[in-house]
N, CA and C of each residue as an Amber inpcrd file, in Angstrom:
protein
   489
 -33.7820000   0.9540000 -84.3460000 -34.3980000   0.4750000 -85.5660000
 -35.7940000  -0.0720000 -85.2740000 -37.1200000   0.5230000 -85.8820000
 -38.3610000  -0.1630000 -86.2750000 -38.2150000  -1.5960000 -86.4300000
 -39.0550000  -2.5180000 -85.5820000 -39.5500000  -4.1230000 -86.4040000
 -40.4320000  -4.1250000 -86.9960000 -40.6710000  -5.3560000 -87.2390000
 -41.6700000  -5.6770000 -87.9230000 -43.3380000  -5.6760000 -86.8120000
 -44.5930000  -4.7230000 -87.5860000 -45.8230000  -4.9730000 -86.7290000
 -46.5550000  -5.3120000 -87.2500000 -47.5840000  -5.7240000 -86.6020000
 -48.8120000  -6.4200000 -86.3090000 -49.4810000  -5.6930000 -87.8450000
 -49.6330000  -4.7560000 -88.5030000 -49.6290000  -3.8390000 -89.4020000
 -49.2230000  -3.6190000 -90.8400000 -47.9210000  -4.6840000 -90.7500000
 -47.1990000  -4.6580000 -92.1020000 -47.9870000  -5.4800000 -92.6760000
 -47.3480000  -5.6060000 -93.8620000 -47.8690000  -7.2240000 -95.0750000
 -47.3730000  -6.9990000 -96.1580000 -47.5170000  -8.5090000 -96.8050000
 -46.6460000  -8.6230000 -98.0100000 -47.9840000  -9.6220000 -98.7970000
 -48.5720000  -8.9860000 -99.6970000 -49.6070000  -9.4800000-100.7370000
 -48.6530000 -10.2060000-101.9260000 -48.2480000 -11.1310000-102.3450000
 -48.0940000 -11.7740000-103.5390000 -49.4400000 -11.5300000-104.6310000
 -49.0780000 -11.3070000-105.4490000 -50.0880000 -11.4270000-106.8900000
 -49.5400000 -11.8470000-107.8240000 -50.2700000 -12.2630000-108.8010000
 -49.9790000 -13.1710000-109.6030000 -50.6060000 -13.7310000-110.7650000
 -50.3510000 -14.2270000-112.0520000 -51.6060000 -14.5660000-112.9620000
 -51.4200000 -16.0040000-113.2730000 -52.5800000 -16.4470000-112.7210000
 -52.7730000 -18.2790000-112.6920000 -53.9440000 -18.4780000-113.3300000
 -53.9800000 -19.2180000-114.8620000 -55.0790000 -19.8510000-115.5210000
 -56.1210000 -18.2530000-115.8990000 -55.3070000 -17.1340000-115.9260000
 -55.3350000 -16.0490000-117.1770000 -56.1040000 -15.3860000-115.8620000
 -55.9790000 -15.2180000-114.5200000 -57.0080000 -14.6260000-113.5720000
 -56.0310000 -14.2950000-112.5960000 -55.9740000 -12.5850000-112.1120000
 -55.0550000 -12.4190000-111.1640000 -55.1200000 -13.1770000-109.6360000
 -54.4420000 -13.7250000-109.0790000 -54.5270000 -14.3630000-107.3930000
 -53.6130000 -13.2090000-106.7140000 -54.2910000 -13.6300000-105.1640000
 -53.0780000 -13.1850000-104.5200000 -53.4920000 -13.8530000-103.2310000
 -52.2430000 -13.4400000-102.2620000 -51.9920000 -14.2350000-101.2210000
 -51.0150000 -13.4390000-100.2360000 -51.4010000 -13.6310000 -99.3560000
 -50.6630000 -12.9890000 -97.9000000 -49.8760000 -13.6010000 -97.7560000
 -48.3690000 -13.2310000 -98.0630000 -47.1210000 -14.0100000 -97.5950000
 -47.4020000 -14.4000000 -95.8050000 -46.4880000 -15.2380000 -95.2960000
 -46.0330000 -14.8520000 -93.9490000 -45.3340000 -13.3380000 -93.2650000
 -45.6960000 -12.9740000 -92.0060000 -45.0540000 -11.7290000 -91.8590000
 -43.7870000 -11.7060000 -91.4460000 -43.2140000 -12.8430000 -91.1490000
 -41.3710000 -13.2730000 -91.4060000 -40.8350000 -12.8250000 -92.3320000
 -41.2460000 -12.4250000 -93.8860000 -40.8440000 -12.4130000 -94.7930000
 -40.7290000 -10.7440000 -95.0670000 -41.4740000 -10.1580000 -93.8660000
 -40.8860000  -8.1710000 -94.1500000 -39.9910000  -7.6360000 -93.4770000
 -39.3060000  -9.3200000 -92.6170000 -38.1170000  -8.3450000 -92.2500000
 -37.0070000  -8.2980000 -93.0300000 -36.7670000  -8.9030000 -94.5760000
 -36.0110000  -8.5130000 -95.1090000 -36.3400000  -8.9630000 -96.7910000
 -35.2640000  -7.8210000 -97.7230000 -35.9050000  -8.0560000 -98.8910000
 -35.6480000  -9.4800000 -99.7420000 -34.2010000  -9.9180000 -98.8920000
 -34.1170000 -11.4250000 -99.6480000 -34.7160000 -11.7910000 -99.2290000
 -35.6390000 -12.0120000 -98.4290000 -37.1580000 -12.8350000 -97.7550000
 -38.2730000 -12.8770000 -98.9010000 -38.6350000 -11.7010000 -99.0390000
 -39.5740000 -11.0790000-100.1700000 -39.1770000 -11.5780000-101.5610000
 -38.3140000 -11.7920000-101.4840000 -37.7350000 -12.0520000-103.1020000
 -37.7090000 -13.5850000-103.4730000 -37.3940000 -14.5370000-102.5540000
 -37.1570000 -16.0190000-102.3110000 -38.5320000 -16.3820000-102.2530000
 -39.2940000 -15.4690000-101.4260000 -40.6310000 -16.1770000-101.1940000
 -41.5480000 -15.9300000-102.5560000 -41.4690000 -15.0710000-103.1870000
 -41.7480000 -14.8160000-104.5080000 -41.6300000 -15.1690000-105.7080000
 -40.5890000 -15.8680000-105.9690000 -39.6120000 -17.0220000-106.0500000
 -40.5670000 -18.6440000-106.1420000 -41.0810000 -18.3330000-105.1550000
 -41.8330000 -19.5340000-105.2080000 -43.5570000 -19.7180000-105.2720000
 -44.0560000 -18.5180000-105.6130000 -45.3700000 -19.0540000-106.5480000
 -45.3590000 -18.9240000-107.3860000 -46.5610000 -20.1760000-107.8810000
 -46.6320000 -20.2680000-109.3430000 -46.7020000 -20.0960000-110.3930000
 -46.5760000 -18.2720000-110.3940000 -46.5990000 -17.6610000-111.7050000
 -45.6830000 -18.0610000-112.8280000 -46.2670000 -18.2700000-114.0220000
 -45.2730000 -18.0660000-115.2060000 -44.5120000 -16.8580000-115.1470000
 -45.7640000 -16.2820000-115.4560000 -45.4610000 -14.5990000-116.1090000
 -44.7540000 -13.5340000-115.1410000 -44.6410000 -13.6760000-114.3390000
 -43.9360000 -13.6200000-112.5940000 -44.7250000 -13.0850000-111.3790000
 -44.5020000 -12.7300000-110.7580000 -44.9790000 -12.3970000-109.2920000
 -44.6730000 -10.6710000-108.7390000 -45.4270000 -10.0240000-108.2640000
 -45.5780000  -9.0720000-107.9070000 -45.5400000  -9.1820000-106.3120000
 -44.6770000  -8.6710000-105.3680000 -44.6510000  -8.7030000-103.8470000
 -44.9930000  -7.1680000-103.4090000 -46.2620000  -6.7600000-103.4140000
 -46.6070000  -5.7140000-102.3960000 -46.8100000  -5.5940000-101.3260000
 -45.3970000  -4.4780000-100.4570000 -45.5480000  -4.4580000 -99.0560000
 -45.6170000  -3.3510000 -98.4700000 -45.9380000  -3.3510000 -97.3490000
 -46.9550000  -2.2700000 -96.4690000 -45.6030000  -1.9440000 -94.9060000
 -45.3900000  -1.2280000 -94.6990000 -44.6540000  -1.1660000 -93.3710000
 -45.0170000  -0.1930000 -92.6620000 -45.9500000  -0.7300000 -92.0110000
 -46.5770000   0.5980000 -91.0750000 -47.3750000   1.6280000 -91.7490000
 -46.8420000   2.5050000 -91.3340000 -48.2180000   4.0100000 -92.1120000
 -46.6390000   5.0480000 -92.6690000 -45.7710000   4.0660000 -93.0230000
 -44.5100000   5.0160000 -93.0820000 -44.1240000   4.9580000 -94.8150000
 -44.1580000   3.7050000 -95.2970000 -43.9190000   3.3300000 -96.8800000
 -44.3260000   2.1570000 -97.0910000 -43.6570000   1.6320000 -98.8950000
 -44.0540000   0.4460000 -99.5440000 -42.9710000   0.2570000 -99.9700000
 -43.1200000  -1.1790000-100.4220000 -41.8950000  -1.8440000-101.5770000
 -42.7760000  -2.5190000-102.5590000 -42.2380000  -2.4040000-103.8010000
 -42.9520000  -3.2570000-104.7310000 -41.8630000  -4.0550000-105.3770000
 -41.9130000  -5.4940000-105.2730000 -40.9530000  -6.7810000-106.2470000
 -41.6520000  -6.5780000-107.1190000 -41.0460000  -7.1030000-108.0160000
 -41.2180000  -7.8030000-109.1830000 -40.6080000  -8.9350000-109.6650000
 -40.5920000  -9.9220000-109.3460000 -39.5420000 -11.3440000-109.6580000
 -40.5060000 -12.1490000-111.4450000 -39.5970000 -11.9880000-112.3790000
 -39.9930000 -12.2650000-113.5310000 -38.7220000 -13.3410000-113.8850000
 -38.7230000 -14.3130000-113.4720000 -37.8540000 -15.3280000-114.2110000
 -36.3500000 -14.9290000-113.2060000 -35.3880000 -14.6430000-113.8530000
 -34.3520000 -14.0760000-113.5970000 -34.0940000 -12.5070000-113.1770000
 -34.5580000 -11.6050000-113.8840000 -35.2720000 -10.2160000-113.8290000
 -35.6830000 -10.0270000-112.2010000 -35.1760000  -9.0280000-111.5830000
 -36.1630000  -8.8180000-110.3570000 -35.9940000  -6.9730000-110.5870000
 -36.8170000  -6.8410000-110.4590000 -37.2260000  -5.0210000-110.3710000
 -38.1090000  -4.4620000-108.5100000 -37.3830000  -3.5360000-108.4660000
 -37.5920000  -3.0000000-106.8030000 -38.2820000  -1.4900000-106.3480000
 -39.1910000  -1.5110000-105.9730000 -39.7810000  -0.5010000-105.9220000
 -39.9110000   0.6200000-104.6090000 -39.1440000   1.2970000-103.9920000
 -39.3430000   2.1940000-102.3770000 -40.0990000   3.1530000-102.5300000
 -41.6000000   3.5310000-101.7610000 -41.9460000   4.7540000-101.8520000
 -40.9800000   5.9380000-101.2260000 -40.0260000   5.6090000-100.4380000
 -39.9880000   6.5450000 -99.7150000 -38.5930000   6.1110000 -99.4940000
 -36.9820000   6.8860000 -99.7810000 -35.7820000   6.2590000 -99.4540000
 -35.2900000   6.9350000 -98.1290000 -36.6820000   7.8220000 -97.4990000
 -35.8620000   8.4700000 -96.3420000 -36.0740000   7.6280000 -95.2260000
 -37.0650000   6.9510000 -95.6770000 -37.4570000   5.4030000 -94.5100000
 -36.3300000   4.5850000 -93.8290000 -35.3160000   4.5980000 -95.0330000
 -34.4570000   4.1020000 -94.9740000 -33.3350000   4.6740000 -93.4450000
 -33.6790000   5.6500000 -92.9650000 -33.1090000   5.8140000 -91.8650000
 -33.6110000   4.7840000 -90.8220000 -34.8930000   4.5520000 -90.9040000
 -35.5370000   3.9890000 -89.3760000 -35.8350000   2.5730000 -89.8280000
 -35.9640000   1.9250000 -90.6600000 -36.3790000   1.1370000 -91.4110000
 -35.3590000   0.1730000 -91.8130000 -35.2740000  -1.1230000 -91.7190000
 -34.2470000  -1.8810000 -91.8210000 -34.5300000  -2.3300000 -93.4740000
 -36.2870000  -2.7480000 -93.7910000 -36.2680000  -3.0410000 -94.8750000
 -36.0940000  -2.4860000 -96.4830000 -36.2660000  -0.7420000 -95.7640000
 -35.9580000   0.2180000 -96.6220000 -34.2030000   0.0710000 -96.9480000
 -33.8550000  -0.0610000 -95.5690000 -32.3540000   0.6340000 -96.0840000
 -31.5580000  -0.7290000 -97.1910000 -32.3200000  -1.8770000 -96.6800000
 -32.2460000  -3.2260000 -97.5940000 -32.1670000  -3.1370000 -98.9040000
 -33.2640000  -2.2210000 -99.2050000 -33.6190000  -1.8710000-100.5730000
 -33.0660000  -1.0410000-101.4360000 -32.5380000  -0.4150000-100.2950000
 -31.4490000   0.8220000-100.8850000 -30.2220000   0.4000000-101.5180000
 -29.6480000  -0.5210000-100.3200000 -28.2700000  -0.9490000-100.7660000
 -28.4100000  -2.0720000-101.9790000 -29.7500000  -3.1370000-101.6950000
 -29.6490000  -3.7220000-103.5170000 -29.7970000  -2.9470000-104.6440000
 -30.5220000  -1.5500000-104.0240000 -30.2510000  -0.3600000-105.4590000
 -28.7040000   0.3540000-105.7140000 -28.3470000  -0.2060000-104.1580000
 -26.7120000   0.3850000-104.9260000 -26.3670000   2.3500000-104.2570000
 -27.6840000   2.6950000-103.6220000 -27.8160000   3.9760000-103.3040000
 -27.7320000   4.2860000-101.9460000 -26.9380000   5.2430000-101.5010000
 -26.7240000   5.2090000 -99.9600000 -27.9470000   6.0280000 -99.0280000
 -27.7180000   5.7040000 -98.2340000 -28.7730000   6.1980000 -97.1260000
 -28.8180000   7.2090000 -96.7810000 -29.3950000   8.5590000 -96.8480000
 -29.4390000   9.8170000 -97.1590000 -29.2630000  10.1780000 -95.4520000
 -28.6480000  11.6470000 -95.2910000 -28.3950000  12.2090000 -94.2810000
 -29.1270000  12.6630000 -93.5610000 -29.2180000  13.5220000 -92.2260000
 -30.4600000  13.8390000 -91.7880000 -30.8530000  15.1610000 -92.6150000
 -29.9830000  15.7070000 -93.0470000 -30.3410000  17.4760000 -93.5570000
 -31.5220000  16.7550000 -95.1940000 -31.3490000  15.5550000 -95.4380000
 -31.5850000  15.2780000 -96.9170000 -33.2860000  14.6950000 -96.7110000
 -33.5040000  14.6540000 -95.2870000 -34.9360000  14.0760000 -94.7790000
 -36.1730000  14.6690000 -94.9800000 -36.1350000  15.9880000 -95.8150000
 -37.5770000  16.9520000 -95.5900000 -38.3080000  16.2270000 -96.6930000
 -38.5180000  15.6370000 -97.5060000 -39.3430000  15.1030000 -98.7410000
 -39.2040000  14.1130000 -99.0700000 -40.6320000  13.4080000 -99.4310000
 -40.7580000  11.9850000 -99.6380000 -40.4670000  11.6670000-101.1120000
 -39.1570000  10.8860000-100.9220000 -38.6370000  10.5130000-102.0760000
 -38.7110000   8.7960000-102.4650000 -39.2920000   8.8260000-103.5890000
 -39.3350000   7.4120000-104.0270000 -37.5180000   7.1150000-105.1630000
 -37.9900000   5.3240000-104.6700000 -36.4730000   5.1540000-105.2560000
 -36.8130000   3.8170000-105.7140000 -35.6960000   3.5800000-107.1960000
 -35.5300000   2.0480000-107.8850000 -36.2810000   2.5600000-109.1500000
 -37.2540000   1.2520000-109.3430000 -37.8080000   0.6610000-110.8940000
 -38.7810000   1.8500000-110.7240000 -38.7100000   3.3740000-111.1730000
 -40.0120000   3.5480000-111.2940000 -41.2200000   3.1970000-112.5820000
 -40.4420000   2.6310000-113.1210000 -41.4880000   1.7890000-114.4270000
 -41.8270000   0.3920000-113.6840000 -41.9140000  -0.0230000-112.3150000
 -42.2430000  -1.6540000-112.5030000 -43.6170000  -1.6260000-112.8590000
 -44.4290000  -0.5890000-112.7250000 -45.7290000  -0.9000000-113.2150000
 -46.3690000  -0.6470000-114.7310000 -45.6570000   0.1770000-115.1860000
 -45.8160000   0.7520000-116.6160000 -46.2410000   0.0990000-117.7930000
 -46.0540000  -1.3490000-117.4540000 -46.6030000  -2.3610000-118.9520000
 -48.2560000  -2.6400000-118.6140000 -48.4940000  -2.4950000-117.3650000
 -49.5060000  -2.0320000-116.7280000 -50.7560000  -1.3220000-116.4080000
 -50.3260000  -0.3210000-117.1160000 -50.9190000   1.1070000-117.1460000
 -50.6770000   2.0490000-115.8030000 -49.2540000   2.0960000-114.9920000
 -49.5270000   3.1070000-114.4860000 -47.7320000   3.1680000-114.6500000
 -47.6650000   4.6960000-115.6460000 -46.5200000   5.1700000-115.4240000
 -45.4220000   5.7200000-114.3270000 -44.4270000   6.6560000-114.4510000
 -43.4890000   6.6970000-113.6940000 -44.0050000   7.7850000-112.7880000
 -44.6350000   8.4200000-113.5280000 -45.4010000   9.7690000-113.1940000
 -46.5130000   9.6700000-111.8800000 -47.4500000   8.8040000-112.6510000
 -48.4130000   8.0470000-111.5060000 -47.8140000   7.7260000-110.4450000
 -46.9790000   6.3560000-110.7350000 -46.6760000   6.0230000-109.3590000
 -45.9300000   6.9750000-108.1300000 -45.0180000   7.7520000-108.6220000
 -44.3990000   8.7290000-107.9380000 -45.1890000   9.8060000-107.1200000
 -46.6850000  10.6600000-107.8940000 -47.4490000  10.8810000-107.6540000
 -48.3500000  10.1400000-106.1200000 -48.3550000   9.3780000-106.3530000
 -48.8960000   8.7280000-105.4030000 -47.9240000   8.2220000-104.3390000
 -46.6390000   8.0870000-104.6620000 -45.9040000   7.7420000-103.4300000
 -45.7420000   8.9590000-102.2840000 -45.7350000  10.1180000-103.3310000
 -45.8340000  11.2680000-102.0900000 -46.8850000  12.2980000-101.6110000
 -47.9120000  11.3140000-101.8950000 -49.1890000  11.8900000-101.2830000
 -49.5660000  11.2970000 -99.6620000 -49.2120000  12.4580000 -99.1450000
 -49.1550000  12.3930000 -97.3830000 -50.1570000  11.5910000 -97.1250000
 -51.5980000  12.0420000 -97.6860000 -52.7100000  11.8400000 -96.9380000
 -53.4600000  10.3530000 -97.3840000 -52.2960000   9.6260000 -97.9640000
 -52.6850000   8.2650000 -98.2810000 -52.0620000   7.1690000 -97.2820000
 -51.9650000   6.2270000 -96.9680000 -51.1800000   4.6480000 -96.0430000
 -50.9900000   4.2670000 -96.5270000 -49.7960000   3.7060000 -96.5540000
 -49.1610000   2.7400000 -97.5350000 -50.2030000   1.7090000 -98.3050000
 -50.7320000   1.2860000 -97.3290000 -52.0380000  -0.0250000 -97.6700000
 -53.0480000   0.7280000 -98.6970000 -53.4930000   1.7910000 -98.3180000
 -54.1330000   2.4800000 -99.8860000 -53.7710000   3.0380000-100.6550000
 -52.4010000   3.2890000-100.6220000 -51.9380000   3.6020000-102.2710000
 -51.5200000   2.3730000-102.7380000 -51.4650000   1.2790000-102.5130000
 -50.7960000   0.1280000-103.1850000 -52.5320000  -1.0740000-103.3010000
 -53.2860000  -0.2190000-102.5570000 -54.7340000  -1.0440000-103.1200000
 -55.3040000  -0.2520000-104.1130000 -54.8190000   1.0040000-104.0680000
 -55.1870000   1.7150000-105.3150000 -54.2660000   1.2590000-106.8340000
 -53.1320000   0.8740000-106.6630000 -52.4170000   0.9780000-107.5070000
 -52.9150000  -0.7380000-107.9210000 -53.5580000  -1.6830000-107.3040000
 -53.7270000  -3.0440000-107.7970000 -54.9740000  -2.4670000-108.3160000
 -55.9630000  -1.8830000-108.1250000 -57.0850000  -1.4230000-108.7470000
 -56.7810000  -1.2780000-110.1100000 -55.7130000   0.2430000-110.7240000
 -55.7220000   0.5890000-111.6550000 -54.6890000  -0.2650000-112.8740000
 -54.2200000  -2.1820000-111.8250000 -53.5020000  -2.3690000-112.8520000
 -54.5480000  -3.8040000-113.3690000 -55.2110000  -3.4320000-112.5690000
 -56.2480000  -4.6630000-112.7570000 -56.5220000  -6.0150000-111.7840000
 -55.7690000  -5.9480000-110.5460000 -56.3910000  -6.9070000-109.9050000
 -56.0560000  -6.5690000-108.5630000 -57.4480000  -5.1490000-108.3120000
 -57.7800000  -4.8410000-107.2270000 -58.5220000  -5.8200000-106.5870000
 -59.4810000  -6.2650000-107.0150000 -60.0520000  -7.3400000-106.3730000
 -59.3440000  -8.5030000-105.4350000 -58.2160000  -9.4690000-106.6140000
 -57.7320000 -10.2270000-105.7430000 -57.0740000  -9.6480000-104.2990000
 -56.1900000  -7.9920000-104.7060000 -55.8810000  -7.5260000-103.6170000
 -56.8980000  -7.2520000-102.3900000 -57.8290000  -6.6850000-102.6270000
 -58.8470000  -6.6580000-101.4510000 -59.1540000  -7.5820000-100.9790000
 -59.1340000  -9.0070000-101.3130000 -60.0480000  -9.6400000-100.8750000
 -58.6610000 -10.7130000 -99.8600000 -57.0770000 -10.1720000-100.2410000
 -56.1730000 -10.5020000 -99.3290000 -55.9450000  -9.5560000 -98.4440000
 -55.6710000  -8.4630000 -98.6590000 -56.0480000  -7.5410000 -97.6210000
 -56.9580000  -7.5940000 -96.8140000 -58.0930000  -7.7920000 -97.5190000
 -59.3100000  -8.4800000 -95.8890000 -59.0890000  -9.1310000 -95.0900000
 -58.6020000  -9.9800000 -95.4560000 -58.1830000 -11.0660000 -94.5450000
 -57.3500000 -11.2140000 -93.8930000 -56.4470000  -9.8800000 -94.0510000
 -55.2830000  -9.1310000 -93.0010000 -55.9100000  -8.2520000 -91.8120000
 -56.8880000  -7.7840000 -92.3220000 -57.2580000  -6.8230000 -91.4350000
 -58.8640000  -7.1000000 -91.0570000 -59.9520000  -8.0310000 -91.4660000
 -60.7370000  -8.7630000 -90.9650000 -61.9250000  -7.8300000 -91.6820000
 -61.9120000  -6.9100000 -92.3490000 -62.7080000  -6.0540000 -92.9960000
 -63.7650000  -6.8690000 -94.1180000
């Protein structure tokens, strides 16, 4: 099984005083999804919290913690072979961990509407989960772009990667 590297991250976002924030969780918190979810859990959003995470150059997860409501997002459920936090994600979806013959295509799995009130449908996001020639880290800085707070994301992402 893959750990956790130097590489991953978990961006919190969020809307505080009508202006998106965000914030670099700790990297303790990607080795598992009740990590992600608890820690999410605890900023200050009303309106709730968004947890975008990065695992390597392999996939993403997207939370959504809204009150009681939590919605789960996998680019990719074949991750879930090598991937502890994938297969995490799988089993809170309730969906088993696909075989090796079932491995040729990148399949996304869960909420594919968590972004949709948003502006980016089921279509979009899926679209973009199985585009090879993207990293996890830029399809999910693309996807804070088009929901409106690319900025706060870049400017936590910088500060992950010193850019």
């Amino acid at each position: 099984m893959a750990e956790v590297t130097s590489g991953d991250f978990c961006i919190a976002v969020y809307l505080e005083d009508n202006a998106w924030e965000a914030e670099v969780l700790p990297a303790a918190v990607i080795g598992s999804l009740e990590s992600i979810i608890h820690t999410l859990r605890q900023q200050p959003s009303i309106g709730g919290v968004f947890g975008f995470t990065a695992v390597g150059d392999d996939f993403f997860v997207i939370t959504r913690v809204a009150g009681g409501n939590i919605s789960v997002f996998l680019s990719d459920l074949t991750a879930s072979v090598d991937w502890p936090l994938a297969s995490q994600v799988l089993e809170y979806l309730d969906i088993p961990v696909p075989y090796d013959e079932d491995l040729d295509q990148v399949l996304p799995a869960g909420d594919l509407s968590i972004l949709a009130d948003l502006g980016v449908d089921e279509m979009e996001l899926c679209a973009l989960s199985g585009d090879l020639d993207l990293f996890p880290d830029e399809v999910l800085a693309s996807l804070a772009r088009r929901v409106g707070f690319g900025s706060a994301f870049d400017r936590a992402l910088a500060s992950i990667t010193g850019q």
